[in-house]
Every structure is written in structure tokens, then in C-alpha cells.
SEKE-606080 format. One record per residue (C-alpha): residue number from 1; residue in one letter; x, y, z. Coordinates in nm, 3 decimals. Layout:
[NUM; 'A'; [X; Y; Z]],
...
***
This chain:
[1; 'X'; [0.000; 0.000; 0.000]],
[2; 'X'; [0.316; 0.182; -0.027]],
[3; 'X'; [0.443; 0.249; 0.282]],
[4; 'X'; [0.736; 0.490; 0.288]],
[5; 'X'; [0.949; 0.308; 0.520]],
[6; 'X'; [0.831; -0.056; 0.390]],
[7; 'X'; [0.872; -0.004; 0.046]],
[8; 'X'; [1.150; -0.175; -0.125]],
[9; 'X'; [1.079; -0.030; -0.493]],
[10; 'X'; [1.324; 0.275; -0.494]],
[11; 'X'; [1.593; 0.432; -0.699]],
[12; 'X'; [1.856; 0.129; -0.697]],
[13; 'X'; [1.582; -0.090; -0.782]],
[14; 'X'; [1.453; 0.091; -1.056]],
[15; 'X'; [1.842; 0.154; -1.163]],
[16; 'X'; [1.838; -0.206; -1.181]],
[17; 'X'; [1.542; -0.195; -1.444]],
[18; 'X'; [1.719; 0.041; -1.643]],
[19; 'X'; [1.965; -0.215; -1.686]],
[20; 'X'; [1.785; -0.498; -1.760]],
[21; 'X'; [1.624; -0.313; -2.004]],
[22; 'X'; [1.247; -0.383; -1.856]],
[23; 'X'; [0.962; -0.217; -1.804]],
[24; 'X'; [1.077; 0.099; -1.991]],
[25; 'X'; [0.769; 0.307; -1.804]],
[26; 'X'; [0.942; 0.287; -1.414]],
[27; 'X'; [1.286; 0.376; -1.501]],
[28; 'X'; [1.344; 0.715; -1.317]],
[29; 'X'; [1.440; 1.035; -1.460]],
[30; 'X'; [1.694; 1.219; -1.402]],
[31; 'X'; [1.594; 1.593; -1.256]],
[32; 'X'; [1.975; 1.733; -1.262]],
[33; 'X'; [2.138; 1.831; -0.920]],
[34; 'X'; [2.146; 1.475; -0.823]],
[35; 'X'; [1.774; 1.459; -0.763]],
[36; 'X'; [1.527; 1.204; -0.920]],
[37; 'X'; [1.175; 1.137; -1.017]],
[38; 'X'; [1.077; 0.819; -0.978]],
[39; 'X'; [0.741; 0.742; -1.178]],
[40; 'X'; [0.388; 0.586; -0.997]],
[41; 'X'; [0.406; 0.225; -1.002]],
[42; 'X'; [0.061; 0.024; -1.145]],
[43; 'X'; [0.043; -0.188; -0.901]],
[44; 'X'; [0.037; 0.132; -0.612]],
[45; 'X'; [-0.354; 0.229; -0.478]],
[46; 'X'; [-0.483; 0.600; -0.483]],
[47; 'X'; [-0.614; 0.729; -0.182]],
[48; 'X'; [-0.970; 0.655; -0.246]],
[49; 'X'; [-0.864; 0.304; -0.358]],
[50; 'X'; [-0.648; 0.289; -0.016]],
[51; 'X'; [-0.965; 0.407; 0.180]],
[52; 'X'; [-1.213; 0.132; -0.006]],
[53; 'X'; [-0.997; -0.114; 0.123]],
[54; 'X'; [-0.934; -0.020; 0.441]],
[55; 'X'; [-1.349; 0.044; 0.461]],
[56; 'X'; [-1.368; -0.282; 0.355]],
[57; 'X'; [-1.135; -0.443; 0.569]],
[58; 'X'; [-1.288; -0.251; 0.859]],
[59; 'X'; [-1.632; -0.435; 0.787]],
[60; 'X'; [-1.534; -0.754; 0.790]],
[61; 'X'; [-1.658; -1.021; 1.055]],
[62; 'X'; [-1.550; -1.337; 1.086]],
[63; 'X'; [-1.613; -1.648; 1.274]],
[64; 'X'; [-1.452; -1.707; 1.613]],
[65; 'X'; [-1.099; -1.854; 1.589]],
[66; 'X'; [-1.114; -1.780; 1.196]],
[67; 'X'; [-0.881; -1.499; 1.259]],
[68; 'X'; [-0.828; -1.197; 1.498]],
[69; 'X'; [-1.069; -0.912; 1.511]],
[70; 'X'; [-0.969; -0.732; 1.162]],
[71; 'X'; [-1.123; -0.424; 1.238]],
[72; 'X'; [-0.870; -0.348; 1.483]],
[73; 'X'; [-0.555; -0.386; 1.264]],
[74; 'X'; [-0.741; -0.141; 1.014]],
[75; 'X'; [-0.599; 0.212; 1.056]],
[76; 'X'; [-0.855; 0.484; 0.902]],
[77; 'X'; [-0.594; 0.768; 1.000]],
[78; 'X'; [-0.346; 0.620; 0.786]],
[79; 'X'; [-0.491; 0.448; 0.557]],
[80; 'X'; [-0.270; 0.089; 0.656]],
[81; 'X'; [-0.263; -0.221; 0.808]],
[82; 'X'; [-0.093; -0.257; 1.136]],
[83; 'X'; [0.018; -0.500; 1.398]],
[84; 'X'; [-0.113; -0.812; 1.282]],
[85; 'X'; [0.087; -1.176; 1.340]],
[86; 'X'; [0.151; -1.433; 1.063]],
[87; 'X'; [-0.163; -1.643; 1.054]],
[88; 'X'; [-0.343; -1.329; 1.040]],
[89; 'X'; [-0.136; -1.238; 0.761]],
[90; 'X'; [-0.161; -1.531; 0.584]],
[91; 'X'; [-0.565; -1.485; 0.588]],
[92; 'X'; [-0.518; -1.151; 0.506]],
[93; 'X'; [-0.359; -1.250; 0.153]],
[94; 'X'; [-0.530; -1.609; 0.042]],
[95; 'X'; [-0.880; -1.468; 0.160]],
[96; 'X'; [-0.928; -1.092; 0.264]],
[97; 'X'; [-0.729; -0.901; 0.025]],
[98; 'X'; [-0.898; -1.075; -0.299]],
[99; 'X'; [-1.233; -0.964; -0.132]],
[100; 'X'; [-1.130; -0.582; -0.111]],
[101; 'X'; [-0.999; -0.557; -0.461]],
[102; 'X'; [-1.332; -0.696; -0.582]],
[103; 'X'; [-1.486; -0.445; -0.379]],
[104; 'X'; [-1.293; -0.167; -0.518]],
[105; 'X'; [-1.239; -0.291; -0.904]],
[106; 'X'; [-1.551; -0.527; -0.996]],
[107; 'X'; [-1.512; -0.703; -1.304]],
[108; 'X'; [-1.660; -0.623; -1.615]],
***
């Protein structure tokens, strides 16, 4: 949900595209004074798509013992999830997270 600190797509990686000679549209350009602009990703949410999911996310209720309370790990402030454990995690992924994204982009 790109997280400033958790990120790991930044400048050396998309060096690294430049030199494989991929995905011509993320290589960053070069703003002089050793600054750089690095270009918005595809696979990175808006805002509105970030709070969708998070709305989502914060509606959820599930069985006893399925998983811990989701609604809790669901930050409206900042738009991220936050302190959950692995199993919750792994739920997260393989059963939540395909369940937002319908939300947010239905198929047509």
C-alpha cells in the first residue's frame, strides 16, 4: 500500500530496471542536481482506492478462531494495516485481500 518506510521499490531498484532493459515506463528520470523522479508504479492504490480497502477491511466479521478481530488492525488515519501476526497475515492475503480488490475494481 506503499508504505514509505516498507517499500523496497526505490531508486537502486529501478536503476536495476534500467539495466535490464524492462519495463521501460518505471525507469526514473533524471531531474539534474542529483535529484530524481521516480514514476507511480501500477500496481500502487490511490487514496480513495487505499480508503475502499481499508473500509472494507474494517467491515469484515469473521467467525470465532477464523482470525483476529480485523477491524482493529485497520488504521482509518493512515490508511494501513498494522500489527497483525503471521496467521493473520496469511488470511489476510489467500482470503481478505482478494475480497477488497473486488470491492474496489468489480469485473466487467
Amino acid at each position: 500500500m506503499d508504505v514509505k518506510a516498507k517499500t523496497k521499490d526505490g531508486l537502486k531498484s529501478r536503476a536495476y530496471l534500467v539495466r535490464l532493459e524492462s519495463r521501460p515506463e518505471l525507469h526514473p528520470e533524471d531531474l539534474g542536481n542529483g535529484r530524481h523522479y521516480l514514476p507511480i508504479a501500477s500496481y500502487n492504490l490511490t487514496n480513495d482506492e487505499k480508503r475502499a480497502i481499508c473500509l472494507s477491511l474494517r467491515g469484515l466479521k469473521v467467525p470465532t478462531g477464523f482470525s483476529s478481530n480485523i477491524k482493529r488492525l485497520v488504521s482509518m488515519k493512515d490508511l494501513m494495516l498494522t500489527g497483525f501476526n503471521a496467521h493473520d497475515c496469511h488470511m489476510m492475503l489467500t482470503c481478505f485481500l482478494p475480497i477488497a480488490i473486488r470491492t474496489i475494481k468489480p469485473m466487467t
